[in-house]
C-alpha positions as CSV (number, residue, x, y, z in Angstrom):
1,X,0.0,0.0,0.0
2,X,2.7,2.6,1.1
3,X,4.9,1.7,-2.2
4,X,1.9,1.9,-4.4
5,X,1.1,5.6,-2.9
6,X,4.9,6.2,-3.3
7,X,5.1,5.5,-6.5
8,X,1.4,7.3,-7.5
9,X,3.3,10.4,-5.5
10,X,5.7,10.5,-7.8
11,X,4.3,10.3,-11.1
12,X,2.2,12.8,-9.9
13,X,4.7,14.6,-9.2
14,X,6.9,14.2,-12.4
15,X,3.7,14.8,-14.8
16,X,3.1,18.2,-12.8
17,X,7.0,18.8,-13.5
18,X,6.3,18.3,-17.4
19,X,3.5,20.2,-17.5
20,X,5.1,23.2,-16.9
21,X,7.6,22.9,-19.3
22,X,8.8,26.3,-20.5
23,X,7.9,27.3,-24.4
24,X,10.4,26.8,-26.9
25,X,9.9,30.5,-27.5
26,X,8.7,33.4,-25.6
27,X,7.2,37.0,-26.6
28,X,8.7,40.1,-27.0
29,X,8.9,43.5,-28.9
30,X,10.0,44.4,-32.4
31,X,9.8,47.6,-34.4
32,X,6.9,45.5,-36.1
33,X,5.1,45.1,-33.1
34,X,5.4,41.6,-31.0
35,X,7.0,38.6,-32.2
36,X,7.9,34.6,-31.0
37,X,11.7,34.9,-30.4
38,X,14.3,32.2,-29.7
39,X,16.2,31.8,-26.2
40,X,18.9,34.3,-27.6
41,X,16.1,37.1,-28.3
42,X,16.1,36.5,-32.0
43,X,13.0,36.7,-34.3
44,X,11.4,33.9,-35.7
45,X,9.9,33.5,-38.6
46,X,7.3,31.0,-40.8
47,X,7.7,30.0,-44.3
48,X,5.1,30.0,-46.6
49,X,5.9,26.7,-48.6
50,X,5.6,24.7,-45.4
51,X,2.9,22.7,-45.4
52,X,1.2,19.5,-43.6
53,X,3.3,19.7,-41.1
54,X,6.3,19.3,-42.9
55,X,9.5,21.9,-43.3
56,X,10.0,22.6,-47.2
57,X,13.4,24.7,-45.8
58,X,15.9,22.2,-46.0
59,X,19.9,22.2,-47.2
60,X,21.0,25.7,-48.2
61,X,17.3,27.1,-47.1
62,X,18.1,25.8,-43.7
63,X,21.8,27.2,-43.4
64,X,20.0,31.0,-44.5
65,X,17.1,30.1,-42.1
66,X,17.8,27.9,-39.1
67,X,15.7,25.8,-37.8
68,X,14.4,26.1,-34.3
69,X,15.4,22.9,-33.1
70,X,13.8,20.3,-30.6
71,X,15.3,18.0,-28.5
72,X,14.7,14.5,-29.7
73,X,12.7,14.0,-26.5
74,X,10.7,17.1,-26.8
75,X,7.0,16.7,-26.7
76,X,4.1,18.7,-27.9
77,X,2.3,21.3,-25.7
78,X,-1.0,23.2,-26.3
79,X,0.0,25.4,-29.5
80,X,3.4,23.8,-29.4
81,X,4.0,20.8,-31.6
82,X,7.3,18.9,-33.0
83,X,8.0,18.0,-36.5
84,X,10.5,16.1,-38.0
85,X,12.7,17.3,-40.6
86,X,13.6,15.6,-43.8
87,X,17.1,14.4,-41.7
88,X,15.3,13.1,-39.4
89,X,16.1,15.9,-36.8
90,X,13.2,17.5,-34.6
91,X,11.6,21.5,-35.2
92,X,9.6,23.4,-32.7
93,X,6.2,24.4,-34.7
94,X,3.9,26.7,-33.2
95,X,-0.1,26.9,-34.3
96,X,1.4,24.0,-36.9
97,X,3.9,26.0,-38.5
98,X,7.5,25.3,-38.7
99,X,9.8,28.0,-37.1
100,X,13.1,29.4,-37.8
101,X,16.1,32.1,-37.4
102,X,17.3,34.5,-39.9
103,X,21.1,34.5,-40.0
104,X,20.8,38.5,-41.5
105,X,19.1,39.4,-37.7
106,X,22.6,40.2,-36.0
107,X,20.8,41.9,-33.3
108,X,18.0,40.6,-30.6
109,X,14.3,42.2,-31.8
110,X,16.0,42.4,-35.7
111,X,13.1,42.0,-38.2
112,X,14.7,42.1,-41.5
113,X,13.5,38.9,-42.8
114,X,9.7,39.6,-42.9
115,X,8.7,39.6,-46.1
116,X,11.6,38.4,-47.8
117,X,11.3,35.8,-50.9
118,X,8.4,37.6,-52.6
119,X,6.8,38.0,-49.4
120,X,7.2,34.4,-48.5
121,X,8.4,34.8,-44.5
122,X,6.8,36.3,-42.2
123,X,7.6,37.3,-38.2
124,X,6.2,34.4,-36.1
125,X,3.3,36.1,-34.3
126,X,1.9,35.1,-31.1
């Protein structure tokens, strides 16, 4: 009885724990008003031709426009979900799509790939 209520304890314990995982991104101000950003402060950004779940940013996309990576035990919370990239590595995805880093941002709350490609990024909105 006691090693049954133990053990109960502590997954009860350990799922509260998960619960409150932090976000893979947080909030904050930009010059074009509030923005997901990455652990670093840096913008993040969607991609039009994603789709499904699914990153279409791969090879030199993905070396221009990192990846906002998971950990290969990461699991998905509320808006938060994890896709898998074509390697096989694991992306954050928030609301479904994939996000990433612009390599031209050299500075935290840097927006200067919105709209780039035709239009085809855009800041990662809350």
């Amino acid at each position: 009885m006691i090693r049954t209520f133990t053990l109960v304890s502590a997954l009860v314990l350990a799922a509260a724990a998960f619960a409150q995982a932090p976000a893979p991104a947080k909030v904050a101000d930009t010059a074009k008003g509030k923005a997901l950003v990455d652990d670093k402060g840096m913008t993040l950004y969607t991609f039009d031709k994603d789709a499904g779940g699914k990153s279409a940013c791969n090879g030199p996309c993905a070396t221009n426009w990192p990846p906002l990576m998971a950990a290969a035990s990461a699991q998905a919370s509320g808006d938060w979900t994890v896709i898998t990239r074509d390697d096989g590595a694991k992306q954050w995805a928030y609301k479904g799509k994939p996000l990433y880093a612009w390599t031209k941002d050299t500075r935290p709350g840097d927006t200067t790939g919105d709209g780039f490609l035709n239009g085809a990024w855009h800041i990662a909105k809350p």
